[in-house]
N, CA, C and O atoms as CSV, one atom per row, in Angstrom:
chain,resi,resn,atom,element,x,y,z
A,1,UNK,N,N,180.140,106.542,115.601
A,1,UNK,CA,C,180.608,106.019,116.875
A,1,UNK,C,C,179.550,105.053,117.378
A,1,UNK,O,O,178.429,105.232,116.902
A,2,UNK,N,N,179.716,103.911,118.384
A,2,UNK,CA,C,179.015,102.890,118.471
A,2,UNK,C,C,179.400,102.348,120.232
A,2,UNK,O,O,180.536,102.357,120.706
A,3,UNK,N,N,178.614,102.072,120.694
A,3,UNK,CA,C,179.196,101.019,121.691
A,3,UNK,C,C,180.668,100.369,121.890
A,3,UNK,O,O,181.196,99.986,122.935
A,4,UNK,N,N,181.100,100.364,120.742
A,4,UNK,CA,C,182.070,99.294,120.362
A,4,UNK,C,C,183.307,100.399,120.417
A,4,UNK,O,O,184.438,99.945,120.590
A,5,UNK,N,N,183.197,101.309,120.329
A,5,UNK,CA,C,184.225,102.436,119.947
A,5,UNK,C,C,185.068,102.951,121.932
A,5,UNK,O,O,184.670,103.074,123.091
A,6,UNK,N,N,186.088,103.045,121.306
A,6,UNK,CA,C,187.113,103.830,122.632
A,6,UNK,C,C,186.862,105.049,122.721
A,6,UNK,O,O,186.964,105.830,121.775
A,7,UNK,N,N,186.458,105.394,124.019
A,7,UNK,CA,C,186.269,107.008,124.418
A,7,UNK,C,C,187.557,107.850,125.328
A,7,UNK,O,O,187.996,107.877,126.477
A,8,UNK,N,N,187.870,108.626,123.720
A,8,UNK,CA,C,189.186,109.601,124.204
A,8,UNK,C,C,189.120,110.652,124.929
A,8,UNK,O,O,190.134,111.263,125.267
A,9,UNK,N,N,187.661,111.083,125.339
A,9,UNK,CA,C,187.668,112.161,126.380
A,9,UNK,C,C,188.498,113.285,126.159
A,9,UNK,O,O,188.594,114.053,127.116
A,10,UNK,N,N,189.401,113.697,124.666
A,10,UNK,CA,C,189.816,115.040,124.652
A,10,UNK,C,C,188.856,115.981,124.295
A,10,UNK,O,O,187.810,115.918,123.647
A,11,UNK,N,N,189.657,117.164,125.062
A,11,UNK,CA,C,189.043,117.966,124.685
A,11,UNK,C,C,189.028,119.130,123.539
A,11,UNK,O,O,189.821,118.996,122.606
A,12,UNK,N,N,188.146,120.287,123.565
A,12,UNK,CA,C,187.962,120.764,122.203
A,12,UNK,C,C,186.775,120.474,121.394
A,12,UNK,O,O,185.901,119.761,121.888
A,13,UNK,N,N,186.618,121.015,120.023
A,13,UNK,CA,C,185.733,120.429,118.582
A,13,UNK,C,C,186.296,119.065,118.709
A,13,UNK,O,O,187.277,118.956,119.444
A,14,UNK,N,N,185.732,117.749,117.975
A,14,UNK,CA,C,185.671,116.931,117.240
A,14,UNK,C,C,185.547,117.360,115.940
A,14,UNK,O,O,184.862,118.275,115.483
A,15,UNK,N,N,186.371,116.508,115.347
A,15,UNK,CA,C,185.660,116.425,114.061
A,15,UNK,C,C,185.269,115.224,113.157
A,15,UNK,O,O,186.096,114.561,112.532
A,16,UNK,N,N,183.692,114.970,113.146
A,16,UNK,CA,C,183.828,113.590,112.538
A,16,UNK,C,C,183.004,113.043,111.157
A,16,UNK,O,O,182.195,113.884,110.766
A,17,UNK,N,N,183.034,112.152,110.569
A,17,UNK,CA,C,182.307,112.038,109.918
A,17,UNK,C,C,181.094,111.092,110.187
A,17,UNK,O,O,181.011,110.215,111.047
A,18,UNK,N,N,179.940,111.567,109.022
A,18,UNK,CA,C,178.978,110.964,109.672
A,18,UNK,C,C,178.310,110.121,108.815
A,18,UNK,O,O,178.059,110.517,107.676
A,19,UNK,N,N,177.829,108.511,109.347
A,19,UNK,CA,C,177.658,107.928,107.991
A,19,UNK,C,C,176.136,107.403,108.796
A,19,UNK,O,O,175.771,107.662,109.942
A,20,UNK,N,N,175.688,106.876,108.112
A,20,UNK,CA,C,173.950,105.881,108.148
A,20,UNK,C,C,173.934,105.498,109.359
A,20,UNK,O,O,174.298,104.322,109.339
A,21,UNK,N,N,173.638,105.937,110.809
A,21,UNK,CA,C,173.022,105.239,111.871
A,21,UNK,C,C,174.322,105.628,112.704
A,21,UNK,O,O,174.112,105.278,113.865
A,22,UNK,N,N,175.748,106.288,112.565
A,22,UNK,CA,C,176.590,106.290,113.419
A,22,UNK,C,C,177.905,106.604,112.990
A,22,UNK,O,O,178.375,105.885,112.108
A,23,UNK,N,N,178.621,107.572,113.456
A,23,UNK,CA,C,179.601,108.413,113.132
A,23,UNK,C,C,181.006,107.947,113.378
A,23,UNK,O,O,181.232,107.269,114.381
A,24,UNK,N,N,182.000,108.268,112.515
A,24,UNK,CA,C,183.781,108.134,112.780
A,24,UNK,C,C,184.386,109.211,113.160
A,24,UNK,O,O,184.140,110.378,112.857
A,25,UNK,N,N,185.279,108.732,113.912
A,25,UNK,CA,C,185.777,109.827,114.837
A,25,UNK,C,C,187.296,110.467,113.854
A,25,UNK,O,O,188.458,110.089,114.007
A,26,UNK,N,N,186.930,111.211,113.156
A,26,UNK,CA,C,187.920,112.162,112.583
A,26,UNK,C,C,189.265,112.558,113.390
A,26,UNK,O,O,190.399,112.111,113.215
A,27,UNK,N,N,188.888,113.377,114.179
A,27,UNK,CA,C,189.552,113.955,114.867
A,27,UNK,C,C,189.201,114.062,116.452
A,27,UNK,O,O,188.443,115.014,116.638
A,28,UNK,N,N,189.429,113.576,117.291
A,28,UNK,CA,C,188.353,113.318,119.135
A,28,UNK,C,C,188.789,114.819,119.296
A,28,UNK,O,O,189.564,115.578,118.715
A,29,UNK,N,N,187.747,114.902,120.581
A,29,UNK,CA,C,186.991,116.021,120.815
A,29,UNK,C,C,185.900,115.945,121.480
A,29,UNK,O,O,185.273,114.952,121.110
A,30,UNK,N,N,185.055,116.862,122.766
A,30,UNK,CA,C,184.381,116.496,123.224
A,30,UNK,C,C,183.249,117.162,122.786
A,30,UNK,O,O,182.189,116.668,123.171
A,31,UNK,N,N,183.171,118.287,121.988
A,31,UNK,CA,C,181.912,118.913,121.261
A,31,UNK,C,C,182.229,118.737,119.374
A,31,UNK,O,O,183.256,118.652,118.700
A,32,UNK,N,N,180.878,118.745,119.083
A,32,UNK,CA,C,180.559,119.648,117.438
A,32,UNK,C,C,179.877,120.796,118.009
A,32,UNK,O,O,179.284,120.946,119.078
A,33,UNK,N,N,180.137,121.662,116.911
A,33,UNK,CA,C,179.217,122.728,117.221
A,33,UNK,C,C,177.938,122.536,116.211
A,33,UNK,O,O,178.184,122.260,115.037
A,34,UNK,N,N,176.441,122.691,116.683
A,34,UNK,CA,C,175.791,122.573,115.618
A,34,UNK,C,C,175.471,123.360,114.369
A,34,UNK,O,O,175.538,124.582,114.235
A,35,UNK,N,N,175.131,122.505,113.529
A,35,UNK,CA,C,175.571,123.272,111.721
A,35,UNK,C,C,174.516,124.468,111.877
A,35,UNK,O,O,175.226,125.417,111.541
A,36,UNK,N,N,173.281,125.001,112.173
A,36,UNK,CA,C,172.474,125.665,112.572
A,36,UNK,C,C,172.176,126.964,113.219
A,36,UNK,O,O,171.905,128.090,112.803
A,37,UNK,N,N,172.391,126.149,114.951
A,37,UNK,CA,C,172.735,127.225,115.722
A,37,UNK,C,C,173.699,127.705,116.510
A,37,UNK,O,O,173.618,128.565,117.387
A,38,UNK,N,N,174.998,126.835,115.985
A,38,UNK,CA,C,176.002,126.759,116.375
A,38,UNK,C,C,176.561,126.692,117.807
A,38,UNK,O,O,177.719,126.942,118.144
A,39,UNK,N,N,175.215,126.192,118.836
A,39,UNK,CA,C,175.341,125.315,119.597
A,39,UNK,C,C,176.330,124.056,120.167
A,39,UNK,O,O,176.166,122.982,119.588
A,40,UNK,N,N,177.232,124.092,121.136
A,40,UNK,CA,C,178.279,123.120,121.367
A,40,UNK,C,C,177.027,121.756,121.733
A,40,UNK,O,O,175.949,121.666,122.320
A,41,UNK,N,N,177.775,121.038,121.130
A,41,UNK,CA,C,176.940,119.780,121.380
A,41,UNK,C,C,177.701,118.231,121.631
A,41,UNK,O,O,178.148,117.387,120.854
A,42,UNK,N,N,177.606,118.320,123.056
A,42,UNK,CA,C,178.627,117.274,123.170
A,42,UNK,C,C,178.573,115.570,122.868
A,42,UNK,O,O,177.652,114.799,123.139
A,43,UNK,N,N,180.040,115.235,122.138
A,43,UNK,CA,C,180.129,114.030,121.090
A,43,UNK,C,C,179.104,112.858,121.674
A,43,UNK,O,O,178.336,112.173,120.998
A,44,UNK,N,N,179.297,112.814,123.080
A,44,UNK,CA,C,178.158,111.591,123.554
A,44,UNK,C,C,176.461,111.999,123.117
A,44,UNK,O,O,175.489,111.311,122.806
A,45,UNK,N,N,176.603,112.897,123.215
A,45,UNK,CA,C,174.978,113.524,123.336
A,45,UNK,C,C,174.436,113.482,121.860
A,45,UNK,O,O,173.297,113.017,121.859
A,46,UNK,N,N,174.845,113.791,120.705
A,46,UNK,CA,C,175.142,113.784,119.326
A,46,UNK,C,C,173.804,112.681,118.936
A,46,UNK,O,O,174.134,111.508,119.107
A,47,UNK,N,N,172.811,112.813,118.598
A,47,UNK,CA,C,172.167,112.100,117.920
A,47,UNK,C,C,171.310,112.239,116.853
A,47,UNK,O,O,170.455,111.401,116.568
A,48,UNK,N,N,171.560,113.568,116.072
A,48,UNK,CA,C,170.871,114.258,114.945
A,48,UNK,C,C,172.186,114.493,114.152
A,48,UNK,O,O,173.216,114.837,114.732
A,49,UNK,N,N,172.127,114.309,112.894
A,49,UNK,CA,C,172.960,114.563,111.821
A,49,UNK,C,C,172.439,114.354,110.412
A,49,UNK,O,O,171.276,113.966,110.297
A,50,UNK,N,N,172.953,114.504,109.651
A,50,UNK,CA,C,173.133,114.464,107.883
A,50,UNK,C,C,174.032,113.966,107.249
A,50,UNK,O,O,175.112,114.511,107.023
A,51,UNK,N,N,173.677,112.821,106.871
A,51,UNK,CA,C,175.176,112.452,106.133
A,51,UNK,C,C,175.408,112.907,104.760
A,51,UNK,O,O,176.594,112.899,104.429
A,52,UNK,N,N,174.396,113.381,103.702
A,52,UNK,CA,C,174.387,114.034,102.403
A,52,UNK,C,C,175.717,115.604,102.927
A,52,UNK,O,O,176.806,116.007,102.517
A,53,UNK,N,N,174.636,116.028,104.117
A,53,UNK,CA,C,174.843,117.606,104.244
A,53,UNK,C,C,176.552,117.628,105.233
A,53,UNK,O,O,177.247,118.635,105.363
A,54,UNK,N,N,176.942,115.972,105.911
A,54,UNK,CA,C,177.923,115.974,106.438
A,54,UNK,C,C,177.474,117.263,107.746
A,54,UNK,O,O,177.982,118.383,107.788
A,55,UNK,N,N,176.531,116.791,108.618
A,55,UNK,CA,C,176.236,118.704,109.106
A,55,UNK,C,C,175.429,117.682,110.604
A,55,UNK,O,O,174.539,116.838,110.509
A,56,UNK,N,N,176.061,118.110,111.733
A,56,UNK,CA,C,175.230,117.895,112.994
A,56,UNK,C,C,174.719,118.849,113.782
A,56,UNK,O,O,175.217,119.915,114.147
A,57,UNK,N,N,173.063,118.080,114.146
A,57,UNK,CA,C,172.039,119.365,114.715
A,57,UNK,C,C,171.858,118.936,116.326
A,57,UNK,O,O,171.883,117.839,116.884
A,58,UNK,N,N,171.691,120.126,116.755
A,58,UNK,CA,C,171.303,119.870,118.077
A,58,UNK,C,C,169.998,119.641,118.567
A,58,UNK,O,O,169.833,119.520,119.781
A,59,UNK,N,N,169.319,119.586,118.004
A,59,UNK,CA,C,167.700,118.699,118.157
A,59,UNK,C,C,167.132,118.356,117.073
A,59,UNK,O,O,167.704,118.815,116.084
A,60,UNK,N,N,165.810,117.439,116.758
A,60,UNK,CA,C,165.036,116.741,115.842
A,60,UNK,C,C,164.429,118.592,114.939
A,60,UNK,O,O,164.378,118.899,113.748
A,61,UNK,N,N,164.196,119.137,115.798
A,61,UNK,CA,C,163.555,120.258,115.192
A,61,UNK,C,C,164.239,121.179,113.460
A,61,UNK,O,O,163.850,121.405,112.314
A,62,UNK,N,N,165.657,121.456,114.505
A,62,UNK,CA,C,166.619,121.884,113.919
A,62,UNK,C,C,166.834,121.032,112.908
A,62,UNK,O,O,166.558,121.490,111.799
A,63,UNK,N,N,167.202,120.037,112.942
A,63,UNK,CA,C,167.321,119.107,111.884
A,63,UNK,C,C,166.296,119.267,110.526
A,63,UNK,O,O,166.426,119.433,109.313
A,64,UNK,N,N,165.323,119.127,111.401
A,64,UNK,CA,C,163.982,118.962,110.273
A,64,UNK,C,C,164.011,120.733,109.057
A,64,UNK,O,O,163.759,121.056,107.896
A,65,UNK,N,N,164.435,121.282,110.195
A,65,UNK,CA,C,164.468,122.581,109.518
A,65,UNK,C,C,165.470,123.284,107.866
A,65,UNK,O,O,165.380,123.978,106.853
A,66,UNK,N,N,166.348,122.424,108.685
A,66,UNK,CA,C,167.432,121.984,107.779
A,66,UNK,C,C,167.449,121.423,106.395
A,66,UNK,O,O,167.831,121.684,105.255
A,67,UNK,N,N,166.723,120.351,107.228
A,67,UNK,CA,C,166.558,119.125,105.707
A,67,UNK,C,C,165.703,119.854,104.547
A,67,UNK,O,O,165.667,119.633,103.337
A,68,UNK,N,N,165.033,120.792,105.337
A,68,UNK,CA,C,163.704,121.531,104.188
A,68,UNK,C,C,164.025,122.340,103.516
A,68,UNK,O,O,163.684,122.427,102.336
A,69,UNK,N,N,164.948,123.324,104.268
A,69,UNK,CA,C,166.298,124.290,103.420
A,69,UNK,C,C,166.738,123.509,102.497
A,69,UNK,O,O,166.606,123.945,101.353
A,70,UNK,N,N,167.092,122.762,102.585
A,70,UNK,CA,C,168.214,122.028,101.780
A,70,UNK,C,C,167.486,121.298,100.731
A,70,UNK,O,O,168.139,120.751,99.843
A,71,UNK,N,N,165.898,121.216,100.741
A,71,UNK,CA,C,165.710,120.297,99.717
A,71,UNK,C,C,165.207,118.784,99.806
A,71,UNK,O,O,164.495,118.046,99.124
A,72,UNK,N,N,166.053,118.683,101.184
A,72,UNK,CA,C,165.887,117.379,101.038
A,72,UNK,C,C,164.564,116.162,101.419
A,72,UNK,O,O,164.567,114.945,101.231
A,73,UNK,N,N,163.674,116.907,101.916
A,73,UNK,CA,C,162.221,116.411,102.280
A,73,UNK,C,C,161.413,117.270,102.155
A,73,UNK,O,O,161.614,118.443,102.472
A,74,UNK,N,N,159.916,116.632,101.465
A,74,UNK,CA,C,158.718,117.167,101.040
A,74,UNK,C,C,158.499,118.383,102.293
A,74,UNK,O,O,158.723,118.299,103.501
A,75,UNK,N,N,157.963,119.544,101.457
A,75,UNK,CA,C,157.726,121.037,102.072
A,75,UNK,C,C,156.029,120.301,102.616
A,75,UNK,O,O,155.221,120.999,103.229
């Protein structure tokens, strides 16, 4: 999602996908829940994700925590 994008304000999950720097809106919705702590995290607020893991976090922390589970950055 981008500047450029229409805000549908429904409510519910979203579901979207997430690509390099900014996400498509799957399905509108005003939360993800995060992949983690399963935290509602609402679609504006959204600025941690994975696009390998397809998976959104609710802070830098969580994220980082993630990525290390997973492999994906030096321990």
């Amino acid at each position: 999602m981008n500047k450029m994008d229409r805000d549908f304000r429904a409510e519910g999950q979203a579901v979207l996908e997430y690509l390099d720097g900014e996400f498509r809106v799957v399905k509108a919705g005003s939360f993800v829940p995060c992949a983690v702590t399963g935290v509602h995290i609402p679609v504006e607020a959204l600025r941690y994700w994975s696009v390998d893991l397809q998976e959104p976090y609710a802070n830098p922390v969580v994220a980082l925590k993630r990525m290390q589970e997973a492999g994906k950055t030096p321990k």
